[in-house]
SEBAFI-480260 format. One record per residue (C-alpha): residue number from 1; residue in three letters; z, y, x negated. Coordinates in steps of 0.001 Angstrom, whole numbers. Each point is the difference from the previous one (the first is absolute). Layout:
N
<i:NUM, aa:ALA, zz:Z, yy:Y, xx:X>
...
***
This chain:
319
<i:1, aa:UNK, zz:6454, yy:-31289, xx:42247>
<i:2, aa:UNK, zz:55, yy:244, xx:-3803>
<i:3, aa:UNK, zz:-3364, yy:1388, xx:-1486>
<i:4, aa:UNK, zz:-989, yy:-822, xx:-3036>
<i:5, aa:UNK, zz:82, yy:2467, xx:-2569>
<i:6, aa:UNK, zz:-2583, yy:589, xx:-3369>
<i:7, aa:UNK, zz:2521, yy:-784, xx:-3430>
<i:8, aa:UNK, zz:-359, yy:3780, xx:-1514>
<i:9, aa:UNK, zz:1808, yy:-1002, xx:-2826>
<i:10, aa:UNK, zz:-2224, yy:-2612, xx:-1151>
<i:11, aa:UNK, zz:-2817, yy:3127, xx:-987>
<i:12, aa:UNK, zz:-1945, yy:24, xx:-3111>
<i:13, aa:UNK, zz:381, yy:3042, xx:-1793>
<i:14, aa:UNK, zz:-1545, yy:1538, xx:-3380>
<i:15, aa:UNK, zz:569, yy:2855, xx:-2730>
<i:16, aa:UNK, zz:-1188, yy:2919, xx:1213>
<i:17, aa:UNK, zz:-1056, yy:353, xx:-3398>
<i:18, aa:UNK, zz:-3062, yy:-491, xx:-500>
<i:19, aa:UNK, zz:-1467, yy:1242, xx:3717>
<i:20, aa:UNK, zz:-2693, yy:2123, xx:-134>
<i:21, aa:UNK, zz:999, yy:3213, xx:1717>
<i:22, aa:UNK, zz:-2559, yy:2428, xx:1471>
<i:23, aa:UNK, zz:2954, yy:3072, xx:-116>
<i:24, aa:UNK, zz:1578, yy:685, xx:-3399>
<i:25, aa:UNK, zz:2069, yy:2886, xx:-1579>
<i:26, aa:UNK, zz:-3191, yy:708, xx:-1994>
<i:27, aa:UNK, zz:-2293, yy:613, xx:2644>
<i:28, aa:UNK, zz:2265, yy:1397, xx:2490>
<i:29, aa:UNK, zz:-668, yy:3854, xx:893>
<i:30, aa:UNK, zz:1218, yy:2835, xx:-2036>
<i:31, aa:UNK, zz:940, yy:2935, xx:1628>
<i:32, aa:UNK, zz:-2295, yy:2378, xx:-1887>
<i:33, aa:UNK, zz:-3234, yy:-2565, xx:914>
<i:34, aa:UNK, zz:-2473, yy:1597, xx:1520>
<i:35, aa:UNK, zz:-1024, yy:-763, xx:3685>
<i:36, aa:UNK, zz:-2189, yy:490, xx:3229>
<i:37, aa:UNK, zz:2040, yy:3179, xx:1902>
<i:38, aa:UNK, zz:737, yy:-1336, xx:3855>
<i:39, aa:UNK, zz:-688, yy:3050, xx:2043>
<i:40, aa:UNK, zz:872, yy:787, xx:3633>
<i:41, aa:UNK, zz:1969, yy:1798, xx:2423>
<i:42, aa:UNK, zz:2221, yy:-3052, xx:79>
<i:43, aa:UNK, zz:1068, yy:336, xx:-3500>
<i:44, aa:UNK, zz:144, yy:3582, xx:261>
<i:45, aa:UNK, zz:2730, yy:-240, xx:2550>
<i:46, aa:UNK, zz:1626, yy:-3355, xx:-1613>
<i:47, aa:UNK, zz:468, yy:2474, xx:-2786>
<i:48, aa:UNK, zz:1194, yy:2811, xx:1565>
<i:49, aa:UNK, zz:3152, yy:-2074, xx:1781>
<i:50, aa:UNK, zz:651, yy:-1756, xx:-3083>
<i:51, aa:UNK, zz:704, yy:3382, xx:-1670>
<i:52, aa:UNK, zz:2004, yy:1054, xx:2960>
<i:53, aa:UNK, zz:2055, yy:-2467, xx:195>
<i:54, aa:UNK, zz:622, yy:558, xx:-3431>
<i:55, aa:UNK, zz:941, yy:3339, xx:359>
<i:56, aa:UNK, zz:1918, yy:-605, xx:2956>
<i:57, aa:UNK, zz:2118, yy:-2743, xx:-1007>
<i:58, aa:UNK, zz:-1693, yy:-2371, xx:2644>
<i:59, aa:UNK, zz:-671, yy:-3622, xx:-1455>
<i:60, aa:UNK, zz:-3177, yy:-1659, xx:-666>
<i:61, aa:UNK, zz:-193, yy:-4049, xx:480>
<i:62, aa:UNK, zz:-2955, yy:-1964, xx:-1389>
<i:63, aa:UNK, zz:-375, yy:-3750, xx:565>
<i:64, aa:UNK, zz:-3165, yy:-1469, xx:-1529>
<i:65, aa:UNK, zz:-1971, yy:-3630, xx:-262>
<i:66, aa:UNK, zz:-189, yy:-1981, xx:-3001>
<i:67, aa:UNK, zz:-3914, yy:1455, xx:-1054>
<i:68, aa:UNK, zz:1616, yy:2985, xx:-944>
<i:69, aa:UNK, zz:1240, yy:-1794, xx:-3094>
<i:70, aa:UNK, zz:-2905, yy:-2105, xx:-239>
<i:71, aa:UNK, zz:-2407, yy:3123, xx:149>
<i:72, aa:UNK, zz:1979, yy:1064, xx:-3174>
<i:73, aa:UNK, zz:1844, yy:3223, xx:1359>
<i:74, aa:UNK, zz:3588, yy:-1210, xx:-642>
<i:75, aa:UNK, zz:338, yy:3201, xx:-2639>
<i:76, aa:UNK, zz:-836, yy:2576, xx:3378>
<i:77, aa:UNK, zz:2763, yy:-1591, xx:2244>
<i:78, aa:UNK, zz:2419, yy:659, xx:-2701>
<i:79, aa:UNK, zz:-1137, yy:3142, xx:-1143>
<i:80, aa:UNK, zz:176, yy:1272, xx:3739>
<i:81, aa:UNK, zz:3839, yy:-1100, xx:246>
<i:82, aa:UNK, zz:917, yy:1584, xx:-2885>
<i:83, aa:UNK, zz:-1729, yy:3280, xx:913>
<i:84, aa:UNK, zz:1771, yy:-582, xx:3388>
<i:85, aa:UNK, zz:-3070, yy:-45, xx:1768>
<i:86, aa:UNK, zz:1421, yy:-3507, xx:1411>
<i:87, aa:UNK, zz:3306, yy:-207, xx:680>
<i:88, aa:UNK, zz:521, yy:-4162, xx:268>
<i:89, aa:UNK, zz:-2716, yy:-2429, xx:41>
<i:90, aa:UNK, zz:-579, yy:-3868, xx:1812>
<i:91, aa:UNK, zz:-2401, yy:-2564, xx:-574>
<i:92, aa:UNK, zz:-380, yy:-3637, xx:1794>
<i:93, aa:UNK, zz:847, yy:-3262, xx:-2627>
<i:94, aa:UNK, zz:-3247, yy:264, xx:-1566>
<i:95, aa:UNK, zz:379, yy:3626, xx:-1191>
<i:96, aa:UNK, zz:3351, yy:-1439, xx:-1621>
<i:97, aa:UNK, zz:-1205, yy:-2934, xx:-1850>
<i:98, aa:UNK, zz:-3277, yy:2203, xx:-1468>
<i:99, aa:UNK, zz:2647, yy:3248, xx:-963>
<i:100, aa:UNK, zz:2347, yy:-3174, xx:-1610>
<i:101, aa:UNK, zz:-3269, yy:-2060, xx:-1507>
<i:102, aa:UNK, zz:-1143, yy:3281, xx:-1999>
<i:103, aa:UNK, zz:3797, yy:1103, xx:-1028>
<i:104, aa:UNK, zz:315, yy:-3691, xx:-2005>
<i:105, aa:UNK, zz:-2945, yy:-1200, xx:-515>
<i:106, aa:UNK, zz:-2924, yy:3149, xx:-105>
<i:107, aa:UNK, zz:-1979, yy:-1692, xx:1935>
<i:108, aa:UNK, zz:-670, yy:-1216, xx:3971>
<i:109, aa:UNK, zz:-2148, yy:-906, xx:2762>
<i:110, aa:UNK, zz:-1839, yy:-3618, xx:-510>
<i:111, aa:UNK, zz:-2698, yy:-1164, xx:767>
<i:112, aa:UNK, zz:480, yy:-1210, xx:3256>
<i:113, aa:UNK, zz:-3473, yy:-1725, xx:1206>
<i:114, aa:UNK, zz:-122, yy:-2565, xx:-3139>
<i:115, aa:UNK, zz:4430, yy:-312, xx:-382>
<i:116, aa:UNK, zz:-109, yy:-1285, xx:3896>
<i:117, aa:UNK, zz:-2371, yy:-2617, xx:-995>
<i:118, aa:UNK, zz:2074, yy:-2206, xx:-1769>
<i:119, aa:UNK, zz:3492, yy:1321, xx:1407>
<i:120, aa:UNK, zz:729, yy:1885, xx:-2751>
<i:121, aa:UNK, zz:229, yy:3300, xx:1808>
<i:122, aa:UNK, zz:3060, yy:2108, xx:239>
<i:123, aa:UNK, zz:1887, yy:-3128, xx:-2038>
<i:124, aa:UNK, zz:1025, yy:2134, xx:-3110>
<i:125, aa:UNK, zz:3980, yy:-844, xx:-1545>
<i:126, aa:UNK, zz:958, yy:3038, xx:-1211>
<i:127, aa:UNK, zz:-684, yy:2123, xx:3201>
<i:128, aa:UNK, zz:1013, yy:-2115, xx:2106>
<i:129, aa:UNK, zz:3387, yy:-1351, xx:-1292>
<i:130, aa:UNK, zz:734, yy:3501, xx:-1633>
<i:131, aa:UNK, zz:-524, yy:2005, xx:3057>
<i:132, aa:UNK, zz:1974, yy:-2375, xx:2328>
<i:133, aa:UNK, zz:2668, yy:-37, xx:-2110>
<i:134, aa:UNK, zz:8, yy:3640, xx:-224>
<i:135, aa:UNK, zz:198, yy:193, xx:3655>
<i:136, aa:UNK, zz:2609, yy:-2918, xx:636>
<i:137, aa:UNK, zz:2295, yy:1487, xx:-2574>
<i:138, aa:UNK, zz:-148, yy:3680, xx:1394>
<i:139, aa:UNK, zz:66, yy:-1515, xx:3391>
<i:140, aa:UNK, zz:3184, yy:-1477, xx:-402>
<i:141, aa:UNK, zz:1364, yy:3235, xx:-1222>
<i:142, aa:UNK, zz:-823, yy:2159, xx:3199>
<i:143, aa:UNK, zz:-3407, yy:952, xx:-1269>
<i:144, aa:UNK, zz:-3345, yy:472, xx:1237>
<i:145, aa:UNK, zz:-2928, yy:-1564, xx:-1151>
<i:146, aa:UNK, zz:-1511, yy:3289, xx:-1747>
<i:147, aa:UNK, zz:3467, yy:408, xx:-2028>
<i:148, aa:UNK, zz:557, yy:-3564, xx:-437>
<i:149, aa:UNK, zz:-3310, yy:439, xx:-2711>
<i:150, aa:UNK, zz:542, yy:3555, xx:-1390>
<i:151, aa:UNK, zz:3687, yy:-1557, xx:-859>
<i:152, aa:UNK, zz:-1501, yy:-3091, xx:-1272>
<i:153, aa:UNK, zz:-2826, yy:1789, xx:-2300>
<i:154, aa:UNK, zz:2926, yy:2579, xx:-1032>
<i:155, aa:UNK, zz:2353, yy:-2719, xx:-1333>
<i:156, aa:UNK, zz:-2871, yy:-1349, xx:-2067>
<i:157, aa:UNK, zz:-2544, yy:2629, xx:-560>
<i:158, aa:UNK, zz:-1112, yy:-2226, xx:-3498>
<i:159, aa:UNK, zz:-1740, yy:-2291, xx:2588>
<i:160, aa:UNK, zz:-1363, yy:2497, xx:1698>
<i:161, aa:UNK, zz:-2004, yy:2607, xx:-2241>
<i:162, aa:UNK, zz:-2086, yy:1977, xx:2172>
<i:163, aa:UNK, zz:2732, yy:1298, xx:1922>
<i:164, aa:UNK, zz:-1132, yy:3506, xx:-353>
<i:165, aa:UNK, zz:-3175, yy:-589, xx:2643>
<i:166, aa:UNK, zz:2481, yy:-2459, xx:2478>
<i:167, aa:UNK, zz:529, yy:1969, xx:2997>
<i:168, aa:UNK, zz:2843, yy:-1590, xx:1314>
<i:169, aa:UNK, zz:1688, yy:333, xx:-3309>
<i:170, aa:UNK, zz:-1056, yy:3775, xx:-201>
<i:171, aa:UNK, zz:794, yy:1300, xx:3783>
<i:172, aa:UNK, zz:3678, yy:-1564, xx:-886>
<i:173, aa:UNK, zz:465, yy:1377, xx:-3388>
<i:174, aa:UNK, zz:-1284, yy:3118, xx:1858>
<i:175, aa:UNK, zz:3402, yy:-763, xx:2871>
<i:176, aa:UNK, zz:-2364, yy:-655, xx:2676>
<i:177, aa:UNK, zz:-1168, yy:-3162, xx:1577>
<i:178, aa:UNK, zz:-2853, yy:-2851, xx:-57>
<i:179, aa:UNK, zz:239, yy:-2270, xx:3115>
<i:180, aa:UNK, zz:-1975, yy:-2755, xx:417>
<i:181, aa:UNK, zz:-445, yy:-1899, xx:4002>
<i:182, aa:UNK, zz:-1303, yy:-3369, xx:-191>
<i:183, aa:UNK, zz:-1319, yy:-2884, xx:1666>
<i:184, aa:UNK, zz:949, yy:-3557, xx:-472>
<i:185, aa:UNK, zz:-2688, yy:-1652, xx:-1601>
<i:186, aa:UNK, zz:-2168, yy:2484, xx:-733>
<i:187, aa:UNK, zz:1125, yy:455, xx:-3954>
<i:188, aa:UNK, zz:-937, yy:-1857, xx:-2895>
<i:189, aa:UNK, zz:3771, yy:-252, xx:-777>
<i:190, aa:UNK, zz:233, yy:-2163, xx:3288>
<i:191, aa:UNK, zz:-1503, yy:-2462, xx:-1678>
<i:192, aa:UNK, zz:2223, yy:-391, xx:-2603>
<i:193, aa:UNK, zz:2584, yy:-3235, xx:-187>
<i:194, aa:UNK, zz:2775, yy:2698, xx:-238>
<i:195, aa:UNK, zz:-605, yy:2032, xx:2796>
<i:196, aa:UNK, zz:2918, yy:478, xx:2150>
<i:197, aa:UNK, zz:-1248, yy:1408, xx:3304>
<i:198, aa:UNK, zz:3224, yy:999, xx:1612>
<i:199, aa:UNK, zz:399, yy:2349, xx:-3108>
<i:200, aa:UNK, zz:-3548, yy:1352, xx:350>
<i:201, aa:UNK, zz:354, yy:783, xx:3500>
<i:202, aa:UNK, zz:3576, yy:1637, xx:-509>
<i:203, aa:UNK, zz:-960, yy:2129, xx:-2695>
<i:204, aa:UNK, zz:-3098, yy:1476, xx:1750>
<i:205, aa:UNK, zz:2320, yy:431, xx:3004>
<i:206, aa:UNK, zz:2276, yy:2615, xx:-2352>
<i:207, aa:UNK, zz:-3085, yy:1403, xx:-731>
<i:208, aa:UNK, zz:-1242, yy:363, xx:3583>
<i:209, aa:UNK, zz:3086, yy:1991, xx:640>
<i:210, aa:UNK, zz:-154, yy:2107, xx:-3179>
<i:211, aa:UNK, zz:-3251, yy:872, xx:1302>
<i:212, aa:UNK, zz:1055, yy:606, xx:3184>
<i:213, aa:UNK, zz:2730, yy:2743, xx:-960>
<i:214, aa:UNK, zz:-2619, yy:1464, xx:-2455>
<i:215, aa:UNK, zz:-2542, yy:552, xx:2999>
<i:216, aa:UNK, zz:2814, yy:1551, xx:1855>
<i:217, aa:UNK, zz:-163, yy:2947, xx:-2479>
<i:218, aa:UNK, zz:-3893, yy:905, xx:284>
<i:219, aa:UNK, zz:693, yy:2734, xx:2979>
<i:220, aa:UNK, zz:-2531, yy:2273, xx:-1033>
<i:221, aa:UNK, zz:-1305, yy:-2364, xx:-2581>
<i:222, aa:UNK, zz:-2949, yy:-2149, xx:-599>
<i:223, aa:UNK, zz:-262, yy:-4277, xx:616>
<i:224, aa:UNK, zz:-2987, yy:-1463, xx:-2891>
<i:225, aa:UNK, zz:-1195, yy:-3234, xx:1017>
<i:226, aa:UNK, zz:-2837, yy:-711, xx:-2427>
<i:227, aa:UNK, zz:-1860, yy:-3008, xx:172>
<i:228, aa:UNK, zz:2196, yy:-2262, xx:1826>
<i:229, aa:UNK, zz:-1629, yy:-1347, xx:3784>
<i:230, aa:UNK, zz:2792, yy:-2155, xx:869>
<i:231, aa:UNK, zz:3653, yy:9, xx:-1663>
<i:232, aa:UNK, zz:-40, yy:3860, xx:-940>
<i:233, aa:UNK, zz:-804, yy:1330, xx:4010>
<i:234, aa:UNK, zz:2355, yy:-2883, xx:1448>
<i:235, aa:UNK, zz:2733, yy:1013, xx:-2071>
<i:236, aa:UNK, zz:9, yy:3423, xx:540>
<i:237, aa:UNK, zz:-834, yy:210, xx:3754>
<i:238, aa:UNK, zz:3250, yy:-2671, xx:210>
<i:239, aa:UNK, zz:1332, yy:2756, xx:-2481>
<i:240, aa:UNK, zz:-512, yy:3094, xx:1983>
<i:241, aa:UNK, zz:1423, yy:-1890, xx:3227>
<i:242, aa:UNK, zz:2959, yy:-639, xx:-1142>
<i:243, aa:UNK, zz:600, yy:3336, xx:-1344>
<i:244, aa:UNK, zz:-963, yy:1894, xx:3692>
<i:245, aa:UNK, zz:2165, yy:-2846, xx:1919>
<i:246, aa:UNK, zz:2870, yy:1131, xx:-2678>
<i:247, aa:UNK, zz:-936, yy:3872, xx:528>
<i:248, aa:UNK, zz:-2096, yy:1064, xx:-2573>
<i:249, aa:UNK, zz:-2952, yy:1035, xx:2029>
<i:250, aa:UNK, zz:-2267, yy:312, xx:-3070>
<i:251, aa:UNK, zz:-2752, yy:2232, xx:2143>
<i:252, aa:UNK, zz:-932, yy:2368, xx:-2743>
<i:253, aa:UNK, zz:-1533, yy:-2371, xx:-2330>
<i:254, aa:UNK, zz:-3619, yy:-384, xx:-1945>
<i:255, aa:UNK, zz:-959, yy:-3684, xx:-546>
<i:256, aa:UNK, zz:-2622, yy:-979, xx:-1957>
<i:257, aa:UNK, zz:-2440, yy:-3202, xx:-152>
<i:258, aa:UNK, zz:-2268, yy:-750, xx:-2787>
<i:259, aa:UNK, zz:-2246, yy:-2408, xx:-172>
<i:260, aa:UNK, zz:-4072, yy:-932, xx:154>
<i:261, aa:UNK, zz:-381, yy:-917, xx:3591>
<i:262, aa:UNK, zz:-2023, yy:2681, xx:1928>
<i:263, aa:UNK, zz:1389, yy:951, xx:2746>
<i:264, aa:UNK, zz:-1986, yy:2983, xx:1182>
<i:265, aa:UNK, zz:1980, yy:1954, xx:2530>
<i:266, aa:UNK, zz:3066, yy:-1631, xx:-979>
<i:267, aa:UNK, zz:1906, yy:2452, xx:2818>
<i:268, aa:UNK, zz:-2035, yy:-1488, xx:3050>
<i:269, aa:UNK, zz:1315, yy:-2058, xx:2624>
<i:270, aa:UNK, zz:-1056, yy:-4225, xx:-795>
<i:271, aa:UNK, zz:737, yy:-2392, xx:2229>
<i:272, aa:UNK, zz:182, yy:-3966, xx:-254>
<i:273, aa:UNK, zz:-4060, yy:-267, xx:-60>
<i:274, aa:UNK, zz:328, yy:2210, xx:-2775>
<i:275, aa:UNK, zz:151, yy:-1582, xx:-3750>
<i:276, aa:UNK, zz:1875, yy:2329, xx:-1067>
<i:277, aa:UNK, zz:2934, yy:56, xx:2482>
<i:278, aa:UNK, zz:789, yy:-3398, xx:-2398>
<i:279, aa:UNK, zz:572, yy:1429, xx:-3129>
<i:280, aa:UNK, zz:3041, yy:1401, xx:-123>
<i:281, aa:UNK, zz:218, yy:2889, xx:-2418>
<i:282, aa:UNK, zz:-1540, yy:1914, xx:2785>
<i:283, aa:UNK, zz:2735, yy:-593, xx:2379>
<i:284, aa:UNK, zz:2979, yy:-279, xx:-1796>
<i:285, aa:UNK, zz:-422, yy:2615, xx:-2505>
<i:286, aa:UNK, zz:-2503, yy:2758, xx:926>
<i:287, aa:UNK, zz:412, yy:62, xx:3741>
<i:288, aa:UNK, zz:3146, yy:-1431, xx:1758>
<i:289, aa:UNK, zz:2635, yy:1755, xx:-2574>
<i:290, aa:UNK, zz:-1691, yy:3008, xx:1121>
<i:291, aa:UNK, zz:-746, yy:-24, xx:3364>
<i:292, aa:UNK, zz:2829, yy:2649, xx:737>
<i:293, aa:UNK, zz:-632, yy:2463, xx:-3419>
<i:294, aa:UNK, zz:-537, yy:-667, xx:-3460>
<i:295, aa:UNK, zz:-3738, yy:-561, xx:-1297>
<i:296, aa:UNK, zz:-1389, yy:-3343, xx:-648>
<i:297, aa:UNK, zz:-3224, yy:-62, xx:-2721>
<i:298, aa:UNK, zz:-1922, yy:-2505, xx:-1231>
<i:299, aa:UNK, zz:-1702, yy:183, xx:-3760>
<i:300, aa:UNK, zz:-2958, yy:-2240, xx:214>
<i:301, aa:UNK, zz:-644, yy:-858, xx:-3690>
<i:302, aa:UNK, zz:490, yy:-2156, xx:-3089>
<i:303, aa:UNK, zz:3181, yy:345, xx:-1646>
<i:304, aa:UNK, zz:-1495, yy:415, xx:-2906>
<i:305, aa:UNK, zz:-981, yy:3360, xx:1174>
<i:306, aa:UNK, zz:2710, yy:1325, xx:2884>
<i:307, aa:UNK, zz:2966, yy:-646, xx:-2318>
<i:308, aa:UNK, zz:-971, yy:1580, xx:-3107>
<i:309, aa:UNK, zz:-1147, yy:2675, xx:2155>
<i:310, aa:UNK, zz:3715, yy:208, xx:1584>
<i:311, aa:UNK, zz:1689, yy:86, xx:-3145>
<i:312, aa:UNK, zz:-2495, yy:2474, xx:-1432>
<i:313, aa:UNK, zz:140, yy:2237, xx:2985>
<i:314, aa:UNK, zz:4167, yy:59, xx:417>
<i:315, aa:UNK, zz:975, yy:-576, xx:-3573>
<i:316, aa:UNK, zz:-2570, yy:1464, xx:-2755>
<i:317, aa:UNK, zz:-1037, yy:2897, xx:1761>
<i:318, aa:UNK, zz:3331, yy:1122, xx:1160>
<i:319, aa:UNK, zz:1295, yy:436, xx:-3676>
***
């Protein structure tokens, strides 16, 4: 049997342009904005192992969706690694193409209910055949899909003039790492006539080991998975496996989840009648890493309010 198979590299694609773009460097939040304070118990203890682990030595992994860049807060991510509040950072391929989007062009996020209208969506030229070659080339040197672009945007940084809010530029300058675990299919760059999937699954393999051996340092340490339901809980849980099968038990650990789903007694037993046993956050961050020590806490909230709060709470007021 011999399926038949879609042409990919007959696409359509446009200049990027002259997209609209609902995030911009202009709009995007400063760090001395004011804000609506997140208060709770859970963010009183978030903060408290944060600063331990600082003190101790103990590492501090934070692996967050794309709408963490969309929501504007870019400038707190970075801010948080350089005050070493976050030690190493992951996203899935979205986060990627928004952190790349604002470092070259200023600007990201389309409109997405009127572009998939007329097919238009995700079909942009200079993302798409930029960032693939970015990762084929570092690819082919050994590297993972986070350093492929950092080297890319480094080798060229007049294309790229908003480097200073990029995170994965910023958490390499800074020697640490930006990994990035994708799906096939799922990124506008997928779409693109040059994609080269073999390449983009490689490269987020590096990464999924990088990631791995940075986990393995967190003993005593804190696990950040904000707003990320799917890729950010199935990596790590496959993360923190691997690690205890290897012996690095990884018991005394705090995870983290934020996001806007209420949960109410996020601790309680669910079972498969249960909504809730389905989303996986829950599970795979809060309460199976912990089930032999640690803490697991969930921030119900926007991000617009837990993550200033975060970086207000471990970085301003600890100056």
């Amino acid at each position: 049997m011999n399926p038949q198979r879609m042409d990919l590299t007959k696409t359509k694609c446009f200049s990027v342009k002259d997209r609209h773009n609902l995030v911009r460097i202009d709009n995007m939040a400063k760090l001395d904005d004011p804000f609506d304070e997140f208060k709770g118990k859970e963010m009183d203890l978030l903060v408290a192992a944060l600063l331990k682990a600082k003190e101790t030595g103990a590492k501090t992994t934070c692996l967050y969706g794309a709408h963490v860049v969309k929501c504007g807060l870019s400038r707190y991510i970075v801010a948080m690694l350089e005050n070493g509040i976050i030690d190493s950072v992951a996203s899935n391929g979205a986060g990627s193409i928004h952190d790349f989007e604002l470092a070259y062009l200023g600007g990201t996020s389309e409109d997405v209910p009127t572009a998939i209208e007329d097919g238009s969506f995700g079909m942009w030229e200079e993302t798409g055949a930029w960032m693939n070659e970015a990762i084929r080339e570092g690819y082919k040197k050994g590297m993972g899909y986070g350093q492929s672009l950092y080297e890319y945007a480094r080798k060229q940084p007049s294309k790229f003039p908003n480097l200073q809010d990029c995170i994965f530029y910023r958490a390499y300058e800074m020697g640490k790492t930006a990994t990035y675990h994708i799906t096939i299919g799922t990124d506008i760059i997928h779409q693109h006539p040059t994609a080269d999937f073999a390449c983009l699954g490689g490269a987020s393999g590096i990464d999924f080991a990088i990631f791995t051996k940075n986990l393995s340092q967190i003993d005593g340490g804190v696990h950040m998975n904000i707003g990320s339901s799917v890729t950010g809980p199935e990596v790590f849980l496959k993360a923190l496996s691997i690690n205890r099968n290897q012996g690095n038990e990884l018991f005394r650990i705090t995870t983290a989840n934020f996001d806007i789903v209420p949960l109410g007694d996020y601790r309680s037993k669910v079972t498969y009648d249960d909504f809730e046993y389905y989303y996986r956050p829950r599970k795979n961050v809060i309460n199976r890493p912990t089930s032999r020590g640690g803490l697991g806490l969930y921030l119900e909230g926007k991000h617009e309010r837990t993550i200033p709060t975060l970086y207000n709470r471990t970085v301003v007021l600890k100056k």
